[in-house]
N, C-alpha and C positions, 0 to 999 in steps of 0.2 A: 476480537470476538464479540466485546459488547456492541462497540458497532454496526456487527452484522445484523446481532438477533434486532438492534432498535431498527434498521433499515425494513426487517423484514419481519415485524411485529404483527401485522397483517395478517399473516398464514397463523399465528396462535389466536387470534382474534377469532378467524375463521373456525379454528377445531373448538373455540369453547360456545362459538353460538350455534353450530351442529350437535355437538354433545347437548347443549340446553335442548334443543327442538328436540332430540330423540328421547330426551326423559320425559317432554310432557307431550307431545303426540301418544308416546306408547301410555304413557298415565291415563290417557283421554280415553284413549281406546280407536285411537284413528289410524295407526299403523298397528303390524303385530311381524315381530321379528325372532326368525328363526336361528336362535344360539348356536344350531348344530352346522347351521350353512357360516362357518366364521370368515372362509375367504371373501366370498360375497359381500359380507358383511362390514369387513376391513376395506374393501373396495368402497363400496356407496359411500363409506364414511369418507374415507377419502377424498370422493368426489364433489359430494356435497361443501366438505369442510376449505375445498380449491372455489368451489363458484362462490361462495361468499367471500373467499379469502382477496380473490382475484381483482372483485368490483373497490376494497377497498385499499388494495396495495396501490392501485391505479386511480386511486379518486382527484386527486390534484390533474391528471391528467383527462380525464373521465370529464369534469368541469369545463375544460379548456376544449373540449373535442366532443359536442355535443350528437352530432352524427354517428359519434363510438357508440351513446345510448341508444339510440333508436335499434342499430344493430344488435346490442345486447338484448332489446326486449323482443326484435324482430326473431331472436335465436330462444326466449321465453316460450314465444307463441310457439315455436317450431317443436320446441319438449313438451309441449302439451299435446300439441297434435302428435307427437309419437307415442305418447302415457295413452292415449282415444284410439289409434290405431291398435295398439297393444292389446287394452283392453278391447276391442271389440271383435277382436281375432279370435280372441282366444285359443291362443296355441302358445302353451309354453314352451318359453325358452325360441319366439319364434326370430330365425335369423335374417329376416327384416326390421325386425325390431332393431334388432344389436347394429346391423348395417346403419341407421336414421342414428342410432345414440353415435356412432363413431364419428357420423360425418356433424353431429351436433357439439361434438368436444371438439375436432378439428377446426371448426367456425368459433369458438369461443377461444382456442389458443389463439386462429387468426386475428381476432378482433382486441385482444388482452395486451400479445405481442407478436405484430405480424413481423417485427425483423426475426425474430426468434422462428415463426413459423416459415420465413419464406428462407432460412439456412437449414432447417433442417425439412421442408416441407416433400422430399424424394422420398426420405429414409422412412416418413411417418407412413405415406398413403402406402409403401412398398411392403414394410410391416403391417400395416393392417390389412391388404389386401392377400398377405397368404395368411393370416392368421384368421379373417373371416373366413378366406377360401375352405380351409380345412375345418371350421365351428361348422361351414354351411354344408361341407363334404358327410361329417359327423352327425349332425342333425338330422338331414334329411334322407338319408341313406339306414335309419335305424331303423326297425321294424316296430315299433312301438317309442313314447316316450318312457315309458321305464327302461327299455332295454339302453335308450338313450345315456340315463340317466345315471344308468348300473356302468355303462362302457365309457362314454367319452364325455361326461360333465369335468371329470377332475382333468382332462386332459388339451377341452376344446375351450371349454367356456370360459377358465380361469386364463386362458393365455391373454384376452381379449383385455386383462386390467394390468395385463404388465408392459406395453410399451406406455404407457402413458405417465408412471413412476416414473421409469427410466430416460426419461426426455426431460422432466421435470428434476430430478437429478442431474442431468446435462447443466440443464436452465442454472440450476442454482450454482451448481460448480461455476460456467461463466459468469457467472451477477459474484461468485468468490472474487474471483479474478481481476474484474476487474474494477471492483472495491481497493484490493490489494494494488492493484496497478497506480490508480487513483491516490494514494495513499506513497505507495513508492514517490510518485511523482512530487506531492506534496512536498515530501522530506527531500528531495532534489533540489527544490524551488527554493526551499531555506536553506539550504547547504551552498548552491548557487549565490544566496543572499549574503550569509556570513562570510564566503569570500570575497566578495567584495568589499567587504567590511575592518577586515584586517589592517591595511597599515595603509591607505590611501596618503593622508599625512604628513606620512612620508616621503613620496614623490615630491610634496609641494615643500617639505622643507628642503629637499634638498636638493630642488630646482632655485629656490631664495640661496642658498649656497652656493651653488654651481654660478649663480648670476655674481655674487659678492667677489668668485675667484677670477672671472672674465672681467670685470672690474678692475681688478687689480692686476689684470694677465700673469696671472699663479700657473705654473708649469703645472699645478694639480688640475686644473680645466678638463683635459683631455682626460684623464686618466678618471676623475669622476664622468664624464660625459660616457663613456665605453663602460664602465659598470654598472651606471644608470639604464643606460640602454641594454644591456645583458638581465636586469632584474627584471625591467618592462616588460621583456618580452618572455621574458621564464612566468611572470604572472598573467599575461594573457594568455600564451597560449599551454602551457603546463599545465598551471593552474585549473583548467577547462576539464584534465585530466581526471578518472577517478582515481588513479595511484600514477605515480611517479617515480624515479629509482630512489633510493634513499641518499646517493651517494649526490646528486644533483642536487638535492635538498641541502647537503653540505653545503657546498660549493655556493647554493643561493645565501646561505648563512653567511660565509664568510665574507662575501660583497659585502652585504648590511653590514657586517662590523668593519670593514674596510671604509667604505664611505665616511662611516660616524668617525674614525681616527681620525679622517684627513678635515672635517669637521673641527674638530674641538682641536682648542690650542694646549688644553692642560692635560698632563700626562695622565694616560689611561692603562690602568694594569686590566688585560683580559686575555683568557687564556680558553680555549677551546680544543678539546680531545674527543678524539673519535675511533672508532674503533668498529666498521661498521663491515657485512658483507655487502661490496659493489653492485649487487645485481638483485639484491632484496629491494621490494616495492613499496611506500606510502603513502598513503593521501596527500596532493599536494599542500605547501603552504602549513602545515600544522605546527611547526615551532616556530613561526617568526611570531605568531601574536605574543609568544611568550619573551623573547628576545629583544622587542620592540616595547614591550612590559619593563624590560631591565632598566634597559638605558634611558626609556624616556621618565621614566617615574624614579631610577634608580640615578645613574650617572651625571645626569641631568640637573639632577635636584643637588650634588656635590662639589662645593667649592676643591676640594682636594681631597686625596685619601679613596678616591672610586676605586670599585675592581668588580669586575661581572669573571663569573667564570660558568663554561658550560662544558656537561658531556654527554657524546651521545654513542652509545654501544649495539650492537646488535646480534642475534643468533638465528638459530632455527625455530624459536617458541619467543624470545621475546624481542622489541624494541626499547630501550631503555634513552631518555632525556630528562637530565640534570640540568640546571640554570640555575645559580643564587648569587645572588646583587646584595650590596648594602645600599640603603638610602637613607634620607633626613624623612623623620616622621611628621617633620612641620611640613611636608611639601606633598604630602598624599591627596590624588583626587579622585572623585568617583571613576573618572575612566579607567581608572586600574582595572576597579573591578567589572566595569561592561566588558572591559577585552576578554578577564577571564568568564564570563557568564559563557561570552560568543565561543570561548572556548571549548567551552563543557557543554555547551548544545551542541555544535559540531562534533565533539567526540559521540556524543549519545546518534548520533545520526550516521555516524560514519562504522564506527565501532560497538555496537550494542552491548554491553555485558562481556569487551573484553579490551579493556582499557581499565586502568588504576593514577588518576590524579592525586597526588598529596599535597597539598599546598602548608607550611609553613614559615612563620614573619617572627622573629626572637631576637633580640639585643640591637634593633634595627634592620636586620638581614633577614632578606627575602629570598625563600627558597621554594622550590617547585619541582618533583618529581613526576615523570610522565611515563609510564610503562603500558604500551601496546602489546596484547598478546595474539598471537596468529592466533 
């Protein structure tokens, strides 16, 4: 929201230097304005408070498109010569008047925003051509302008200021849109970023492994080479996904802790339960940064005595993941915590206000509660 109003600061800019002119024109005694006409009244303001708003919502571009100005004073000259015409008719309320003023807003929406004016530029001239049609049916068909005035002022004339709100609320509604789009797409672009970011690392360590056991032609070769390639391609193309089944995200799990067994020579106590519905959906990749947290900061760092345990549950209302590691506290490194920062900005992107992180670290053991709620 703050965003919006700073985008479009412009149009408040515009109503307070209209307000200022109307207090000291009428101070002066150069205008005199009639309280009792308030539609009218809320109209000009309006109007006036858009043509200034307009030149400086558009000034970066206005600078850059100097042709645009000439156009805008070319449409200056053209309201004066409709103010000279008006006045020298003298005929109130004359509906050539109103015809020049319509076709003079229409040239300043085309000139402001002509994509804007050439999407909806049917709807506009179509709308005003019955809505004049029937001001100029009204008008000129009265037997006097009082009888005019008495019959169809509240019914012809005021219609004349209401497509031009109504477009203008279009306009703004799509300049919402696609702020919001803009913005969605943003938070894509880093969500796209952070997965990448996750366990790259990994692939190279345990391609340096995979080479150590071809090396030695360890009957484990193959059997890492098939899990390797089962995760590669869950994290290209899964990964791309914005949810994934929960119950695959197992399954990626259990490779990563398969791999790292056949890895390490010293015994590893790790025990993982689950308890999930098969057909419930989550953002991919969201527990391996923690998993990958354990063992490299946790099991890693232990000569003997490791153990990672994990669980991961789920319902109708919540996801629940549990992870807690013990490790050696001489062997902590800042990457701990960048994994979890990438963590907790991904949740805040994926999940807004309905995720619960708890992280605690006590007697050496590191533990991490992760509850997503539908």
């Amino acid at each position: 929201m703050i965003s919006f109003l700073r985008r479009y600061k412009a149009f408040g800019i515009g109503i307070l230097i209209t307000l200022a002119l109307r207090i000291v024109l009428e101070y002066i005694g150069f205008i005199r304005i009639d309280n009792s006409q308030w539609m009218e009244n809320i109209a000009g303001f309006a109007f006036w408070s858009l043509a200034f708003a307009l030149p400086i919502h558009n000034f970066e571009y206005l600078k850059k498109h100097k042709k645009t100005i000439f156009k805008l004073f070319g449409l200056i000259a053209f309201f004066i010569a409709i103010l000279i015409i008006d006045s020298s008719a003298d005929v109130p309320d004359n509906p050539l008047t109103f015809i020049l003023f319509v076709a003079f807003w229409m040239g300043v929406l085309y000139v402001i925003s002509p994509a804007f004016f050439r999407k909806y530029r049917y709807w506009l001239t179509g709308v005003y051509v019955i809505i004049l049609a029937y001001f100029s049916f009204v008008r000129l068909t009265s037997m006097s302008y009082e009888a005019y005035a008495a019959d169809g002022k509240e019914t012809a004339l005021i219609l004349l200021f209401i497509p031009v709100p109504v477009f203008l609320l279009i306009w703004a509604y799509e300049q919402w849109k696609w702020l919001k789009s803009l913005q969605e797409g943003k938070a894509k672009a880093e969500l796209d970023l952070l997965k990448t970011q996750i366990n790259p690392h990994f692939f190279f360590n345990t391609l340096n492994n995979l080479y150590s056991l071809t090396v030695k032609q360890s009957e484990k070769a193959p059997e890492v080479v098939l899990k390797l390639s089962d995760m590669m391609r869950y994290t290209i193309y899964e990964g791309k996904k914005n949810f994934v089944l929960l119950k695959d995200e197992v399954e990626y799990l259990k490779s990563y802790i398969d791999l790292h067994k056949i890895r390490y020579r010293k015994p590893i106590d790790t025990s993982f339960d689950h308890s999930i519905d098969p057909n419930q959906e989550i953002a991919p990749l969201m527990f391996i940064v923690l998993l990958e947290n354990a063992i490299k900061h946790g099991i890693e760092t232990l000569s003997d005595g490791a153990y990672l345990k994990m669980s991961l549950k789920s319902n109708e209302q919540t996801i629940q993941f549990d992870i807690e590691n013990n490790f050696d506290p001489n062997q902590i490194t800042e990457e701990k915590g960048i994994g979890l920062e990438n963590l907790k900005h991904r949740l805040e992107l994926t999940y807004p206000k309905k995720h619960n992180l708890n992280i605690t670290e006590e007697n050496n053991v590191f533990r991490v509660e992760l509850t997503i709620y539908k």
